[in-house]
C-alpha positions as CSV (number, residue, x, y, z in Angstrom):
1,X,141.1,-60.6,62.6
2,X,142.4,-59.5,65.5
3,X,144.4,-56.8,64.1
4,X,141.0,-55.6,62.0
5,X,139.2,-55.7,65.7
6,X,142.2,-53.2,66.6
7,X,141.8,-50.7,64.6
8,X,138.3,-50.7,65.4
9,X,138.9,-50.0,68.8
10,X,141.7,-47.8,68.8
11,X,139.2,-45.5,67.1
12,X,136.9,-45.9,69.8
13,X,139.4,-45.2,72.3
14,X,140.0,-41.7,70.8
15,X,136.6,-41.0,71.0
16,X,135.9,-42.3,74.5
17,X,139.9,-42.7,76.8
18,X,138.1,-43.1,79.5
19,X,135.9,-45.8,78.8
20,X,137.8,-49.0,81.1
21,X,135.7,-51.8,78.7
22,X,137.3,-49.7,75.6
23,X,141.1,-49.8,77.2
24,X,140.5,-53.2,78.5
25,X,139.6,-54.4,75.1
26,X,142.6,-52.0,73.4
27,X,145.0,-53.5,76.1
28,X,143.9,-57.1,75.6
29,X,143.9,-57.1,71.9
30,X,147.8,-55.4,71.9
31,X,149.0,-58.0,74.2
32,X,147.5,-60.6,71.9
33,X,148.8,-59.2,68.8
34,X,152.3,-59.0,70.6
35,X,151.9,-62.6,71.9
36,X,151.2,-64.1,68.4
37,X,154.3,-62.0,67.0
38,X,156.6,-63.7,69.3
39,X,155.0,-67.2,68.8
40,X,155.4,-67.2,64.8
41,X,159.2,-66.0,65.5
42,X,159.5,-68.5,67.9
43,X,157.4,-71.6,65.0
44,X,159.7,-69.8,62.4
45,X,163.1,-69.8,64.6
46,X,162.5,-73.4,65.3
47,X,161.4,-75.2,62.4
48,X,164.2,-76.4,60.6
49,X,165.5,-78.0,63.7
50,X,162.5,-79.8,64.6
51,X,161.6,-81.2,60.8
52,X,165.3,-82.7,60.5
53,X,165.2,-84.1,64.3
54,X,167.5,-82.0,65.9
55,X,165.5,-80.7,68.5
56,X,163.0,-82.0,70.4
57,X,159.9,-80.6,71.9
58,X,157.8,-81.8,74.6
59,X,154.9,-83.4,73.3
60,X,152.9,-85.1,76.2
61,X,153.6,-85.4,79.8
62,X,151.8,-87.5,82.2
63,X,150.5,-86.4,85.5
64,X,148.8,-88.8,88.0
65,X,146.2,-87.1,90.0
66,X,144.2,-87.3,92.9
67,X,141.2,-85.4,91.6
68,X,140.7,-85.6,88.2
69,X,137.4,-83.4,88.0
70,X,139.5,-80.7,89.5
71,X,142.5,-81.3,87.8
72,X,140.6,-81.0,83.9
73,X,139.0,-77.8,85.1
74,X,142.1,-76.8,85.9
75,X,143.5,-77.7,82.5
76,X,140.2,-76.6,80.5
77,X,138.8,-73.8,82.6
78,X,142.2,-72.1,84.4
79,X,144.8,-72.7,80.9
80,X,142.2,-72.9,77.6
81,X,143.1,-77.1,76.7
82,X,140.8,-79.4,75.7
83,X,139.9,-82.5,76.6
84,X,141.8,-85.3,73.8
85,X,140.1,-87.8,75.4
86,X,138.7,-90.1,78.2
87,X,138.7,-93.4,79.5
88,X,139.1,-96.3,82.1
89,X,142.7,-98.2,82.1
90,X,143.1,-100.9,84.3
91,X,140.7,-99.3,86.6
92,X,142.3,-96.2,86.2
93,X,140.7,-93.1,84.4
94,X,143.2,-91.9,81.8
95,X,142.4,-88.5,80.7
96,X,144.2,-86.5,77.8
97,X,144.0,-82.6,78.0
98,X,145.6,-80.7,75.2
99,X,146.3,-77.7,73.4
100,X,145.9,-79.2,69.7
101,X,146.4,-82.2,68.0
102,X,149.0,-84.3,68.9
């Protein structure tokens, strides 16, 4: 998809360079192309050794906080989680933020 959207707007960067939405959009869709690239090496590098247990991968990590409003906007708003889940533990609201299923 996003390498379809590229093409697209390469063409409409030869037609219009100085257009800042059109480079912005070229420049943004590049580095994401580029970011996915190194992801699936990294997924395909690291596969076999996390299948047969011999390397481990940080799956959850807890962080106590003093605001949690501010602290899930953070997470949501400022990194792209979403919220697992909610609730009140011992009088204590446990919150799970996430990139994906656990």
């Amino acid at each position: 998809e996003k390498q379809a959207r590229l093409a697209v707007v390469s063409k409409l960067y030869l037609e219009t360079p100085d257009d800042p939405y059109v480079f912005g959009e070229k420049a943004q869709l590049e580095y994401d192309i580029e970011a996915l690239k190194r992801n699936t090496e990294f997924v395909t590098s690291t596969r076999r050794q996390v299948r047969d247990g011999s390397d481990h991968f940080l799956q959850r990590l807890t962080v106590p906080v003093t605001d949690m409003a501010a602290a899930v906007r953070f997470w949501k708003d400022g990194c792209g989680a979403i919220m697992q889940s909610t609730r009140v533990v011992d009088g204590a609201n446990v919150t799970v933020i996430g990139f994906g299923p656990e």
